[in-house]
C-alpha positions in Angstrom: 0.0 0.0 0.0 1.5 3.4 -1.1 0.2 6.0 1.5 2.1 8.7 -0.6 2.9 8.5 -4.6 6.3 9.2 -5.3 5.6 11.7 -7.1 4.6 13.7 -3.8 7.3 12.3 -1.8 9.8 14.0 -4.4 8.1 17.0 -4.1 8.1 17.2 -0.3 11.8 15.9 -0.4 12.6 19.1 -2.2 10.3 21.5 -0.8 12.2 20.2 2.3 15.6 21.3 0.7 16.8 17.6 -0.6 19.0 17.9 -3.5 17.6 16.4 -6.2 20.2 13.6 -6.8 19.7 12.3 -3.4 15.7 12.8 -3.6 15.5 10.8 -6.7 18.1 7.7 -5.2 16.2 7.5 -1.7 12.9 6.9 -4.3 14.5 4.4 -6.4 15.8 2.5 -3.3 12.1 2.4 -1.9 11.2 1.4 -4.9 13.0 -1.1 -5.3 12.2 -2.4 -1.8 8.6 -2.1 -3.0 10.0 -4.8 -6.0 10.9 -7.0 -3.4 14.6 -7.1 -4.4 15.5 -6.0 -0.5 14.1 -9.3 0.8 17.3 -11.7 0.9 18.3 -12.7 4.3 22.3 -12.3 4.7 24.3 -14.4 7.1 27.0 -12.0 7.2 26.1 -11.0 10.9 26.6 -14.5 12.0 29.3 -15.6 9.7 31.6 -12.3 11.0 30.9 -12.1 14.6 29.7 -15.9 15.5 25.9 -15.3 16.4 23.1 -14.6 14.7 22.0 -10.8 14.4 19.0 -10.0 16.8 16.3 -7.9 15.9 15.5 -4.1 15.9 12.9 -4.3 18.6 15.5 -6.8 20.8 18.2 -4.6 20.5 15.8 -1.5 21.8 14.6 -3.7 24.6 18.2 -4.5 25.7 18.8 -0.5 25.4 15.6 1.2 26.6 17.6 2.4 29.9 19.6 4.9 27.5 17.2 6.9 26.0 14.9 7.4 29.3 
């Protein structure tokens, strides 16, 4: 579901004082995300520090103390 066309996010992104070149790159990454083509799990957490990488919301948990 696309809550904003990208068409609109560009303009915001600019409106906002986003250079163009960057504007146009952040919408072809989402885009691509969008495709799908950001879906591959890596294991090159695990494979460089020998455990598996832990979610975003586990790693907040763990941390909540330093931003209270």
């Amino acid at each position: 579901m696309i809550l904003v066309t990208p068409a609109a996010a560009r303009e915001g992104m600019l409106k906002a004082g986003m250079p163009p070149l960057h504007a146009d790159a952040l919408l072809e990454l989402m885009a691509r995300v969008r495709a799908g083509q950001a879906a591959t799990v890596m294991t090159t957490v695990a494979d460089v520090l020998g455990k598996p990488a832990r979610t975003f919301d586990a790693w907040v948990h763990d941390h909540v103390a330093a931003f209270r």
